[in-house]
N, C-alpha and C positions, 0 to 999 in steps of 0.2 A: 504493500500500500504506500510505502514512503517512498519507493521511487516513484509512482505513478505518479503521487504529489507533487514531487518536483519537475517529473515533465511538462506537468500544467502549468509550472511557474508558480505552484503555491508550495512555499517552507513555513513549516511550523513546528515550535520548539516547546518543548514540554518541563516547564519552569520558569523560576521566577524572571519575569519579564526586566525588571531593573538590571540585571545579568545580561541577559541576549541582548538589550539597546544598545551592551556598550558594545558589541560585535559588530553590530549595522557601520557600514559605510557611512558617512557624511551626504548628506541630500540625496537620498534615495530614496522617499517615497512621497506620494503625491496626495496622500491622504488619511489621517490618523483618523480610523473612527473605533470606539469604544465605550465599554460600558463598567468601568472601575466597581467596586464594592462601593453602595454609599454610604456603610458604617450606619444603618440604621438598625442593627439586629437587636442591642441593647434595649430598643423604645421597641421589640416585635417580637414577643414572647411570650409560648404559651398556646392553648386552643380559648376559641372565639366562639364561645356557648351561642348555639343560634334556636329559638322556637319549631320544635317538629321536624327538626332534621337534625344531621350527624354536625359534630363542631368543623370551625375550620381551621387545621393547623397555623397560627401565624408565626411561627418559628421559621429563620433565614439560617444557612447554613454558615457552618463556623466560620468559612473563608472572610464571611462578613463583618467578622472582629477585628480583623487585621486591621489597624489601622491605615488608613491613606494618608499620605501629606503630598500634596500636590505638587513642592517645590522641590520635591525629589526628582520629578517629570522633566521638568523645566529645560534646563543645558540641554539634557538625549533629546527631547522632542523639539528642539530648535534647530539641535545639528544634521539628526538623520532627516528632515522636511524639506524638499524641494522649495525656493523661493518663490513657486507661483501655487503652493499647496495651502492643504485647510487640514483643520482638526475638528473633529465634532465630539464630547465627551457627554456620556448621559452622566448625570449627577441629581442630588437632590437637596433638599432645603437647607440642613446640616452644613452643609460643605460649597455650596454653591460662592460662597464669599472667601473659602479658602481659597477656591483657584479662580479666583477674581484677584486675589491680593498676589497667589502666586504668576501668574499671567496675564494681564493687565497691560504691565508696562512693556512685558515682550512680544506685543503684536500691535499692530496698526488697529485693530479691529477685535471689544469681546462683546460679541451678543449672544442673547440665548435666546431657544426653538424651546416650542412647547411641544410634546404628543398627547393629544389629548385622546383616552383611552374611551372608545363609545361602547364599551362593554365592562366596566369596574364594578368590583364587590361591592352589592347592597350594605347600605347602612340599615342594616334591621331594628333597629334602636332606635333609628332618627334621629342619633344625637350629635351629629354633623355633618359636615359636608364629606361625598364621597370624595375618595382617590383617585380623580379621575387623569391626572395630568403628573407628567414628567419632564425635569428641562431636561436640555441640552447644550451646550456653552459650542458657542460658535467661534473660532479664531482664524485670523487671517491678515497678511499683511495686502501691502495696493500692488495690484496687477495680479492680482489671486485669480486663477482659473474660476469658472463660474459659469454654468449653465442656466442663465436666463432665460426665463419661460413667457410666461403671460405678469399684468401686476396682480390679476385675480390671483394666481397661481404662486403667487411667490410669498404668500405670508407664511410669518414667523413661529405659524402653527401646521399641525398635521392631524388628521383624526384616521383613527382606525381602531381594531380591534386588538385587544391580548391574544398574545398566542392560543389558537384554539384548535381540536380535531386533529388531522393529521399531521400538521405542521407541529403540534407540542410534543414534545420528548417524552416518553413516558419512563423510560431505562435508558441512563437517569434525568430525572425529573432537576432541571435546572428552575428555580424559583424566580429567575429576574432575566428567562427567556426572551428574547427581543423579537415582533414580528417582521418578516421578510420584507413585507409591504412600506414598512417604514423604513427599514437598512437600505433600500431599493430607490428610495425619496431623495435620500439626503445623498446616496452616492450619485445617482444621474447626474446630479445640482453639481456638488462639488469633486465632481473626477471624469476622464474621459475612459474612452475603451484602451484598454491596454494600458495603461495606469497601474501604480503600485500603490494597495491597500493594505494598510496597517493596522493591525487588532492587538494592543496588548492584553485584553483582560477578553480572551474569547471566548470563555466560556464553552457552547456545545457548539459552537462553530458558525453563527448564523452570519456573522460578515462575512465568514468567509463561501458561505454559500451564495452570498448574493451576489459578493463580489464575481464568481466564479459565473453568475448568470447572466451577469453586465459583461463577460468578458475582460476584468481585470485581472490584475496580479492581484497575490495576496500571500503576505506573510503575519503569522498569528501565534502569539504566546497563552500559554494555559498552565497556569500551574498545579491545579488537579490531575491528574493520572485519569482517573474516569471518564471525567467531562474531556479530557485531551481525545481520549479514546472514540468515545462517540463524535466528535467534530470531526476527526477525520475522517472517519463513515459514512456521516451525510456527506462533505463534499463532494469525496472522492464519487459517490452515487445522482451528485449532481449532474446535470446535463449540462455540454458547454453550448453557446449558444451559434444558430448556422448549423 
C-alpha cells in the first residue's frame, strides 16, 4: 500500500507531525489544510442523559489533551508554504485567539470561515443554543493563489452536513470526522490541480481523500497508528479523477 501511495504522489508519515515538518523542504507546499485537536475534551465528559433513548457519549479521545500551542507551528509552516499558498486550520472558541496572537503578525491576511453544520445534536433540554458552527482561521499573504467564484459564492461561511452514512468511519470511529463536501470547498478556492496539500493533524484521512479527488498532491501526518491505518485505506481506495 505505501508504494502505491507514493506513486500517486501522496506520502504520509505516521507520527508526531512537529518531527516530519522539520524534514519538508522549504516552500513546498501550496496549501496547509487541517484540523488540530481543539483541546476541548476537559469541558466534554461523560454520557448526555437524553429522554427515551440511549445516552450520548460526549467523551473526545485522549489525543484531545495534548495540549496545542500554536506558536510551535509558526517558523515550519512559514518555511515549508509556497509564497502564493494559504493555510486553512479548523479550531474552536478556546484557542481561536491563541493563533490569532501566534499568527497574526506573520501573514498579510487572518480571517476566519464558519461551517455551519445543518445537521447538529439536539438540545433536548433547551437550555441553549445548538452546536451548530465551527471556525476556521484563514491565512494568507498578497498574491495568494485564489479561486474566485461568484460574490454570492464567496462568503465567509459554508453549510453542510456532519459526516453521515457511508462516508463516517465506523472502525475507527474518529469523533471530529470532517465532511468531504466541505474539505472539497475550501481546496477548489484555495489550490489548483496538481498542487501540494498538507495535513498535519489527518486524522482518518479525509484531506487526503479529497485532495486525491481534486487531483492534488498530498502529504499527511497522523500520529495514531489506527487512525494512520484506516486513512490510508480510504485513499488508496479512492478514485483519481479522469
Amino acid at each position: 500500500m505505501g508504494q502505491m501511495l507514493q506513486d500517486l504522489c501522496i506520502n504520509m508519515y505516521n507520527g508526531d507531525c512537529l518531527d516530519y515538518i522539520k524534514l519538508m523542504p522549504g516552500s513546498c507546499v501550496d496549501l496547509i489544510l487541517t484540523d488540530p485537536p481543539y483541546n476541548i475534551a476537559k469541558y466534554s465528559t461523560g454520557n448526555i442523559p437524553l429522554p427515551n433513548r440511549s445516552a450520548v457519549n460526549n467523551d473526545l479521545g485522549e489525543w484531545d489533551l495534548n495540549e496545542i500551542n500554536p506558536f510551535d507551528f509558526v517558523e515550519e509552516f512559514k518555511r515549508i508554504l509556497k509564497p502564493d499558498g494559504n493555510i486553512f486550520i479548523f479550531t474552536s472558541y478556546n484557542l481561536i485567539g491563541k493563533w490569532h496572537e501566534a499568527f497574526d503578525s506573520e501573514y498579510d491576511t487572518f480571517q476566519y470561515f464558519i461551517w455551519h453544520k445543518t445537521n447538529p445534536m439536539p438540545k433536548v433540554y433547551k437550555n441553549g443554543f445548538l452546536n451548530s458552527c465551527e471556525m476556521i482561521i484563514c491565512l494568507w499573504n498578497k498574491g495568494h493563489k485564489w479561486n474566485f467564484s461568484t460574490q454570492n459564492e464567496m462568503h465567509n461561511y459554508f453549510e453542510c452536513p456532519i459526516c453521515m452514512g457511508n462516508e463516517r468511519l465506523k472502525e475507527p470511529k474518529h469523533p471530529s470526522q470532517k465532511p468531504l463536501k466541505l474539505l472539497r470547498h475550501l481546496m477548489e478556492i484555495a489550490s489548483n490541480e496538481g498542487d501540494v496539500v498538507f495535513d498535519p493533524f489527518m486524522g482518518v484521512g479525509s484531506t487526503g481523500v479529497a485532495a486525491k479527488e481534486l487531483g492534488r498532491k498530498f502529504i499527511g501526518c497522523e500520529i495514531d497508528s489506527e487512525f494512520f491505518k484506516a486513512a490510508g485505506k480510504r485513499i488508496e481506495i479512492t478514485d483519481i479523477p479522469g
